[in-house]
C-alpha positions as CSV (number, residue, x, y, z in Angstrom):
1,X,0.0,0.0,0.0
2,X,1.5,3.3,-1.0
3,X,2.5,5.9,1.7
4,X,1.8,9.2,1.9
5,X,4.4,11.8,1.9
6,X,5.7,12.1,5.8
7,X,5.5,16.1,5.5
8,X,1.6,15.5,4.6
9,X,1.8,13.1,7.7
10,X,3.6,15.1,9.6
11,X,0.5,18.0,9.2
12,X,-2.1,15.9,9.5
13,X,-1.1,14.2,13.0
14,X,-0.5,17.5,14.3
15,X,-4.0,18.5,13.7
16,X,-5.1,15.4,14.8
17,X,-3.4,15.5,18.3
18,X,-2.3,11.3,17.4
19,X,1.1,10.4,15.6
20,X,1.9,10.0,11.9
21,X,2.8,6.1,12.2
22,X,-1.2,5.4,12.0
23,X,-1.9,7.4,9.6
24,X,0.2,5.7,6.6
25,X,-3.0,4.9,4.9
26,X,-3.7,8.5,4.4
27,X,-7.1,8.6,6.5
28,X,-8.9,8.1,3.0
29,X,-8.3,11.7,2.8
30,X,-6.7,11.1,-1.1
31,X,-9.9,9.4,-2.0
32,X,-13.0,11.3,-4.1
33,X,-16.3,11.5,-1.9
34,X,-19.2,10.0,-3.4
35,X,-21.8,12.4,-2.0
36,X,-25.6,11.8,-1.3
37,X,-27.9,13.9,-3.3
38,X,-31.4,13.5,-5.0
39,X,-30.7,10.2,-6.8
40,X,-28.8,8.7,-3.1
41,X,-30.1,5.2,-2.5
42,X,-29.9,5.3,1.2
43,X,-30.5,1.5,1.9
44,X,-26.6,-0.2,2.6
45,X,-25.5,-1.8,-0.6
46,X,-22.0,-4.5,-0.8
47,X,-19.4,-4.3,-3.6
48,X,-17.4,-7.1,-4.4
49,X,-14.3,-4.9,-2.9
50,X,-15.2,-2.1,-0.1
51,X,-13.9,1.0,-1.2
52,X,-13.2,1.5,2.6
53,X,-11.7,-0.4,4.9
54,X,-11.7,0.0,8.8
55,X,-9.2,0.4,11.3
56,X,-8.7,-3.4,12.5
57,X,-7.8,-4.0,8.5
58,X,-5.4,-1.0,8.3
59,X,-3.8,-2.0,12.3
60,X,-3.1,-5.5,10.6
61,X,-1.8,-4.3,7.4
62,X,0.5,-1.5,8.3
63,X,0.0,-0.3,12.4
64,X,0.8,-3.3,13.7
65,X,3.8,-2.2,15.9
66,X,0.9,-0.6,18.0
67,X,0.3,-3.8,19.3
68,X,3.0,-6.6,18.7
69,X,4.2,-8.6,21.3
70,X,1.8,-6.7,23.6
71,X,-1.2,-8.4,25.8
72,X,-4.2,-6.4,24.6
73,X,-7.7,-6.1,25.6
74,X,-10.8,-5.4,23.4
75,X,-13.2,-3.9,24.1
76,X,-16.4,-5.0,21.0
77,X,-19.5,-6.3,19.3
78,X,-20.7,-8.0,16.9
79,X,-20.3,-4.9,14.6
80,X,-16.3,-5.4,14.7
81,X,-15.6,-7.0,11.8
82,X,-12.9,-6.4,9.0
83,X,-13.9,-5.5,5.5
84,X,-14.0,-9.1,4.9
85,X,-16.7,-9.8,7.8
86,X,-14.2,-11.8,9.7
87,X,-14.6,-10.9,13.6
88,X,-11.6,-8.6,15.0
89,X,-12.1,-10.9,17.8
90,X,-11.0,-14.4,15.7
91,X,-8.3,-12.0,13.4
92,X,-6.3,-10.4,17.0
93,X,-6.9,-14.0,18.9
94,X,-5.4,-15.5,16.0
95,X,-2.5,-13.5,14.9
96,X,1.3,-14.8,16.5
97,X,2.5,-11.4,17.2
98,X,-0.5,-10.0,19.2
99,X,-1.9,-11.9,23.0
100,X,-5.4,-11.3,22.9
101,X,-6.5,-11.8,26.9
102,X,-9.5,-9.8,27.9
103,X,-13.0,-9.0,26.0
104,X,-15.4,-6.6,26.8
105,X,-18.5,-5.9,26.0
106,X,-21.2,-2.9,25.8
107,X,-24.9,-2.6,25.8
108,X,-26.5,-5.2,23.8
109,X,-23.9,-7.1,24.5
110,X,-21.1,-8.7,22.5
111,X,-23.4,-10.2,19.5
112,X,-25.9,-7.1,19.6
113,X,-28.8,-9.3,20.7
114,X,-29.7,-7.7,23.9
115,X,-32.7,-5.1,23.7
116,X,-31.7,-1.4,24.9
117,X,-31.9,-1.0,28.7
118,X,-30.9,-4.5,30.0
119,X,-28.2,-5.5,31.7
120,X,-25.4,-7.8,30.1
121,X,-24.1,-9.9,31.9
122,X,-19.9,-11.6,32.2
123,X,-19.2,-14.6,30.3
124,X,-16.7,-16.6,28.8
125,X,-16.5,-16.2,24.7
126,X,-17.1,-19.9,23.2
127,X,-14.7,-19.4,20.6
128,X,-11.6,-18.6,22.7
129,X,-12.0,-19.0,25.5
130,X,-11.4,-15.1,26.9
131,X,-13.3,-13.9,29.8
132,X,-15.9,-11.3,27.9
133,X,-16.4,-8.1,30.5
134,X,-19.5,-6.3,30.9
135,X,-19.7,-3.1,30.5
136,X,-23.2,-2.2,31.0
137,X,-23.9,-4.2,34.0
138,X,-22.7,-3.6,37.4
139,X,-20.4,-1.1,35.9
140,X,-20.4,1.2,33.0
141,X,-16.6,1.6,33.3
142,X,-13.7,-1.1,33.3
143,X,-12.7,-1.5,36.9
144,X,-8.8,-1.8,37.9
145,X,-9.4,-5.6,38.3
146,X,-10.7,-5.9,34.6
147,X,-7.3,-4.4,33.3
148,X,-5.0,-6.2,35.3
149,X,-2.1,-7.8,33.3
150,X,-3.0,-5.7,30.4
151,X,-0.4,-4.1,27.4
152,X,-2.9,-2.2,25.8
153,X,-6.9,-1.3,25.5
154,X,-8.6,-1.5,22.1
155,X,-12.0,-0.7,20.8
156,X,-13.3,-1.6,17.9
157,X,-17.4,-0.7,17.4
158,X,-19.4,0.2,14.9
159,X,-21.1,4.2,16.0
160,X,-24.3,5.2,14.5
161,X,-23.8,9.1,14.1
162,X,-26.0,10.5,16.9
163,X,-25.1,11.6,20.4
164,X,-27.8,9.4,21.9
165,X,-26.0,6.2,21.4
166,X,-23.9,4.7,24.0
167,X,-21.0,3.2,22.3
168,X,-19.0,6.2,22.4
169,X,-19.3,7.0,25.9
170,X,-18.8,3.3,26.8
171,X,-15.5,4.5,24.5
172,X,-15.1,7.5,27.0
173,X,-15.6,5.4,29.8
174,X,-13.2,3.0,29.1
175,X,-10.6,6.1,27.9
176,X,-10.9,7.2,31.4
177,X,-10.1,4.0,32.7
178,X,-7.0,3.4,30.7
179,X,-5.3,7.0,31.5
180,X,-6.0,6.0,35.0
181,X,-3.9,2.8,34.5
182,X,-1.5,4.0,32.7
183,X,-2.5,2.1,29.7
184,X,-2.6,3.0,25.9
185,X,-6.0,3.5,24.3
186,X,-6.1,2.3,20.6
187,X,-9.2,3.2,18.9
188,X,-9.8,0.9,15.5
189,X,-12.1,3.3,13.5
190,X,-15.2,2.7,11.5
191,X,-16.9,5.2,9.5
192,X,-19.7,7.5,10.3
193,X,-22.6,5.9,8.7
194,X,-25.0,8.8,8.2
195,X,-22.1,11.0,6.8
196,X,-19.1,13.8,8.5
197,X,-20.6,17.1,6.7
198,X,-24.1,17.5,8.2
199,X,-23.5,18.8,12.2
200,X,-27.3,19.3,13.2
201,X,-29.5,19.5,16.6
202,X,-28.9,21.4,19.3
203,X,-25.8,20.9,21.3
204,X,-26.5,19.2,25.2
205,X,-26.8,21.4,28.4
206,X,-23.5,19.6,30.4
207,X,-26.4,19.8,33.5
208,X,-28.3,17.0,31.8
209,X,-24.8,14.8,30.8
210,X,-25.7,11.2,31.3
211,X,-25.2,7.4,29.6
212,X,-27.1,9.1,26.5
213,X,-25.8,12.3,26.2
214,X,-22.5,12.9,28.1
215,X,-20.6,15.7,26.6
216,X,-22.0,19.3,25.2
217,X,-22.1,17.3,21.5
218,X,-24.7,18.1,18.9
219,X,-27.6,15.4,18.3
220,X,-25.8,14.3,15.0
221,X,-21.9,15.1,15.5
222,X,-20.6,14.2,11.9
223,X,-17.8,12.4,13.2
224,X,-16.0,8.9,13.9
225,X,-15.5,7.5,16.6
226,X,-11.6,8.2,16.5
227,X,-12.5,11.7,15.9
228,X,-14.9,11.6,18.7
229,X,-11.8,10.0,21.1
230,X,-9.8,13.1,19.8
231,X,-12.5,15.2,20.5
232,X,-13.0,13.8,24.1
233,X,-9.1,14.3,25.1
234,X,-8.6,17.6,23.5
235,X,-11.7,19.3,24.5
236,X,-13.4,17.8,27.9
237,X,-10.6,16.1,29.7
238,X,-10.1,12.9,29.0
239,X,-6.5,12.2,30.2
240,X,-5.2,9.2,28.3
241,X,-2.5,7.9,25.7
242,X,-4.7,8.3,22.6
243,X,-4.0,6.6,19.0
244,X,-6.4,6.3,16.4
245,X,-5.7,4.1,13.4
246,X,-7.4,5.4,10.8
247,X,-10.0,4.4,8.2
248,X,-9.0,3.7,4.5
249,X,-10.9,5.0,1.7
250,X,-13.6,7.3,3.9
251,X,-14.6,10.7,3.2
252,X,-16.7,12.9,4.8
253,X,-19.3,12.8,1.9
254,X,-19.7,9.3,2.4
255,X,-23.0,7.1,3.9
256,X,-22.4,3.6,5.0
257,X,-24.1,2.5,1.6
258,X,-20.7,4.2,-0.2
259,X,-18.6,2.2,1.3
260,X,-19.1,-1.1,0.4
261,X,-19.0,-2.7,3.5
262,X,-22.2,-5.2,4.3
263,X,-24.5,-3.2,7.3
264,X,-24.7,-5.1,10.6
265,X,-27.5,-3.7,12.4
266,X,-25.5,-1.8,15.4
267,X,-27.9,-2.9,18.1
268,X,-31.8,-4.6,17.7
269,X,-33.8,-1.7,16.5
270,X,-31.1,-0.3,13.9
271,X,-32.1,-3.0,11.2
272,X,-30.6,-0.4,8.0
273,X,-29.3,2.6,7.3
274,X,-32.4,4.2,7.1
275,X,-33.3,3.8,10.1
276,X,-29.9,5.5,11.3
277,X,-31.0,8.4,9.3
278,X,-34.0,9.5,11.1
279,X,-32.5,8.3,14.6
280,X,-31.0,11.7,15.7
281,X,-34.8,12.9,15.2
282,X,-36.9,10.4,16.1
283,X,-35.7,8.6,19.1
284,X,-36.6,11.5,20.7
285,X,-40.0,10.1,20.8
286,X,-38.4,7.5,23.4
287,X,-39.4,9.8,26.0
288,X,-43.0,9.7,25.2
289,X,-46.1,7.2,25.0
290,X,-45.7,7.0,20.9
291,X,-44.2,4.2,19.5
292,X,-41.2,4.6,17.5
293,X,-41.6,1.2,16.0
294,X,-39.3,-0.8,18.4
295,X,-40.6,-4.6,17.3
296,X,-40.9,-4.1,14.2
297,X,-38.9,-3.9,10.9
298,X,-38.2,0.1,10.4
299,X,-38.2,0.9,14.1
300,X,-36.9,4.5,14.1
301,X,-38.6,5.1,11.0
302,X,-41.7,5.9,11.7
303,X,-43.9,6.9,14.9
304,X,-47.0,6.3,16.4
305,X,-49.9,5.7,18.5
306,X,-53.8,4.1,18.3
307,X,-55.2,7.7,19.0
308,X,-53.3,9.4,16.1
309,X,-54.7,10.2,12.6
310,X,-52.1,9.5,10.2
311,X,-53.1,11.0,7.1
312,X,-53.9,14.4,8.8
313,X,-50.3,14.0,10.1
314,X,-48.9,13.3,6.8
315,X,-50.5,16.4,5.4
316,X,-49.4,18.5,7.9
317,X,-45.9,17.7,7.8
318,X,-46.1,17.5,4.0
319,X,-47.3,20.8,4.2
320,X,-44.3,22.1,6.4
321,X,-42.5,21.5,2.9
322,X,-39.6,20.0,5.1
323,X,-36.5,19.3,3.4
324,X,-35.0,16.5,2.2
325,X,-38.1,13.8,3.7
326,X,-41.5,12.6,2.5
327,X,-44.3,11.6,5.3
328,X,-46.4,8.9,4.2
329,X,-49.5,8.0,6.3
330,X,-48.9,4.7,7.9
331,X,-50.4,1.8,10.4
332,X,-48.0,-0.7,11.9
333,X,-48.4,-3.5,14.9
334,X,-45.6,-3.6,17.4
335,X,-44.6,-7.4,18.3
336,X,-42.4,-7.9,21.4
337,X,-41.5,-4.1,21.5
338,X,-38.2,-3.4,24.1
339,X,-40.2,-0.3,25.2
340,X,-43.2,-2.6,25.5
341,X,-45.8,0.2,23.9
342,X,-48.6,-1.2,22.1
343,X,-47.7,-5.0,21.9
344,X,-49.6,-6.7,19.5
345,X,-51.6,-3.4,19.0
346,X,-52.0,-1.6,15.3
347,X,-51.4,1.8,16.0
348,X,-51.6,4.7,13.3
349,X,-48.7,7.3,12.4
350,X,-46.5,8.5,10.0
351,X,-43.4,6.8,8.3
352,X,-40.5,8.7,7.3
353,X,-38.9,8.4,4.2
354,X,-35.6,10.2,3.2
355,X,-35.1,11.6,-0.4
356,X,-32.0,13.6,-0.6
357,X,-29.8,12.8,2.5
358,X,-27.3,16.1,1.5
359,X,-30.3,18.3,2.8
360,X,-32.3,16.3,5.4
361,X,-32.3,17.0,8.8
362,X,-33.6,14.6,11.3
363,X,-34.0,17.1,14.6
364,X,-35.8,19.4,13.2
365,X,-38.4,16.8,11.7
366,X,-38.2,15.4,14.7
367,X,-39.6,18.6,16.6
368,X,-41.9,19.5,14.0
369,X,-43.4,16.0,14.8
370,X,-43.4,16.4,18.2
371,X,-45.5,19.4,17.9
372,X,-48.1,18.6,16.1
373,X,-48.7,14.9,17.6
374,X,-48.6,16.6,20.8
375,X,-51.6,18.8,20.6
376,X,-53.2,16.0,18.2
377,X,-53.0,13.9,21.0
378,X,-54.4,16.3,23.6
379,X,-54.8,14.4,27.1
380,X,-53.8,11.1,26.0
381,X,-50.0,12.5,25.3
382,X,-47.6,11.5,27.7
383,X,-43.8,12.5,28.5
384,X,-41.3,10.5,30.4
385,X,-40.3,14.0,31.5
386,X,-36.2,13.0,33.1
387,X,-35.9,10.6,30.0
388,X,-36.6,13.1,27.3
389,X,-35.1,16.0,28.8
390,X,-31.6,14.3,29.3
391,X,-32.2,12.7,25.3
392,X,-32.7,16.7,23.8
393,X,-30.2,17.6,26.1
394,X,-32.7,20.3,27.5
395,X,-35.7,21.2,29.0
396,X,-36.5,23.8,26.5
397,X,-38.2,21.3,24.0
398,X,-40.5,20.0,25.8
399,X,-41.6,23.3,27.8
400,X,-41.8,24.9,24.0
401,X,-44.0,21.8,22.5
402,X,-46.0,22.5,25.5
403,X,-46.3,26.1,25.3
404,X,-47.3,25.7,21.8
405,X,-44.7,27.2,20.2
406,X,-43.4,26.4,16.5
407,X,-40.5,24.4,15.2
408,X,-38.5,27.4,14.8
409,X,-39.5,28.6,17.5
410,X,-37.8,25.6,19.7
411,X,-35.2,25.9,17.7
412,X,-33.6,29.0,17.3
413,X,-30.7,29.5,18.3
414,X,-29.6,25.8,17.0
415,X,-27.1,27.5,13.9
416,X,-25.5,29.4,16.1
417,X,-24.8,26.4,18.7
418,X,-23.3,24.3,16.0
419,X,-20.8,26.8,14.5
420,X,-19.5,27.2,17.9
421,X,-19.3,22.9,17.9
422,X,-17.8,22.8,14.7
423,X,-15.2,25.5,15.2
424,X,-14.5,22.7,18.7
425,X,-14.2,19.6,16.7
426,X,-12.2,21.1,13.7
427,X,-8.5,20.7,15.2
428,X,-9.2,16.6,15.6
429,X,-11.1,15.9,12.4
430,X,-9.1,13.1,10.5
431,X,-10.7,13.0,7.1
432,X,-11.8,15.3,4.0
């Protein structure tokens, strides 16, 4: 694989805060974007050969001094996988140079199987052997114990774009935990699959940090998660030795379906990259009595309750002339929902369809929903009022859906929050 020039190196590790030997590969950054637009098909599509390729292939190929002769532990899912869709798991454990001793897992656990909210629990991988730690069980962060006799700490999971999701602070978490044992972090990344241009949402009130929101971050960030680790040293205090080896191939114009690597749904209710689309917006809806489709197949991508009148909320929001979206009246039947709303009941709503991905933005469609199925609703509406505050990041949505007041109304104020995030996350971005 060719190398990039070490002065071009030399510049980019320096604004990436991480050294030029991981970023040999050139960060994708010599590679031509292949942008959404009108014409985008959004559903995740496989080539033959990925035009990307994610960290674990590029530590293998050409990083590999990061780890050699070093006993690591791995922190994982199901999602980390190389472009081939061999587990990083079965590649490290089998490689002569590396010791993989110690697994550990986040929520949904280490296949993805476990439904959001519950527990996972230790175990012993089948494969190899290696004691699998929880981390989203008695603790959210790797106790001293867990890292005993350990070289180095990878992590190696697949992000979905939005700051609700709990794989990067599990990755901040376990950051925290390796500065405080002296221990180097290595973060194998993966690309962002809903794209690194659009920054959109309102950035989180650090009063309401929590497991879903736990630094001032936008609701869609536009990063990786090796940007994201950058991000969390540089800017809020994460003291730890950092590396990031760096995708191959990614740009910031990308989706997941550019980059020919086959989708494994992140966690239960992320079935396709649709779904991750709307997800910045919609799960929002988590912190009310709608459904936002959890047991069924397009759970994120549509919402809904018995009460509601679907095609009067189609031709509202149609009428809203929102960008980038179309709403089609819809009537779905949750089976076996996580949330348990509406098991086995039909319930009547609105599905969300993206149509040019370069202009759509989820949080404001989000809020416009939220507005108008709130006062169509009337008394039957219900908040979780601690659940949706800490998911906006902020009580001001739900005190402005219930004062009535418009979608640019709750969100003014939004652009200017964003500049101020992007001018924060410029210094650590890896990729063009």
């Amino acid at each position: 694989m060719q190398r990039q020039s070490a002065q071009w190196l030399q510049g980019l590790a320096a604004a990436c805060a991480i050294s030029a030997p991981l970023l040999t590969l050139g960060c994708g950054a010599e590679t031509e974007g292949a942008g959404g637009g009108p014409d985008s098909d959004v559903r995740p599509s496989a080539s033959a050969v990925p035009s990307v390729l994610p960290g674990i292939d590029v530590l293998l190929a050409d990083s590999l001094h990061l780890v050699r002769g070093r006993r690591v532990g791995l922190i994982t899912n199901h999602t980390g996988v190389g472009a081939d869709g061999v587990s990083s798991i079965d590649r490290i454990f089998a490689h002569p140079d590396v010791q993989l001793v110690a697994l550990f897992s986040p929520e949904h656990g280490i296949r993805g199987a476990v439904e959001a909210g519950t527990e996972v629990a230790d175990e012993t991988d089948p494969e190899t052997g290696i004691p699998i730690h929880s981390l989203y069980g008695q603790t959210l962060k790797p106790v001293p114990e867990m890292l005993e006799g350990l070289d180095a700490l990878l992590f190696d999971i697949q992000d979905v774009g939005s700051r609700y999701y709990t794989y990067i602070y599990t990755m901040a978490l376990a950051m925290e935990a390796a500065g405080e044992a002296a221990l180097p972090f290595i973060v194998l990344d993966r690309p962002n699959p809903v794209g690194g241009r659009l920054v959109q949402g309102n950035v989180l009130d650090p009063a309401l940090s929590s497991f879903v929101g736990r630094y001032p971050i936008p609701m869609r960030h536009g990063m990786t998660p090796g940007e994201l680790a950058s991000l969390f040293r540089s800017a809020f205090g994460v003291d730890v030795d950092l590396r990031v080896v760096p995708l191959q191939g990614w740009t910031r114009d990308m989706l997941y379906s550019d980059t020919g690597l086959v989708w494994r749904a992140p966690s239960p209710n992320m079935p396709d990259l649709e779904s991750a689309l709307h997800y910045p917006g919609t799960c929002l809806f988590e912190g009310t009595n709608l459904s936002v489709g959890r047991g069924t197949d397009r759970a994120f991508q549509w919402i809904g309750a018995p009460w509601l009148d679907g095609d009067q909320l189609a031709r509202t929001l149609t009428d809203a002339r929102l960008p980038g979206v179309r709403f089609y009246p819809a009537r779905f039947t949750p089976e076996g929902p996580g949330d348990g709303k509406f098991d086995g009941i039909e319930v009547n709503g609105v599905r969300l369809e993206v149509t040019d991905p370069s202009i759509y933005d989820p949080t404001r469609v989000a809020i416009a929903l939220l507005v108008e199925s709130r006062w169509m609703s009337g008394d039957r509406w219900e908040w979780t009022p601690e659940h949706f505050d800490r998911l906006a990041g902020t009580q001001r949505v739900r005190n402005g859906v219930e004062l009535g007041e418009s979608e640019s109304d709750i969100t003014r104020g939004w652009v200017q929050d964003i500049e101020a995030f992007r001018e924060l996350r410029d210094p650590v971005l890896i990729y063009r």
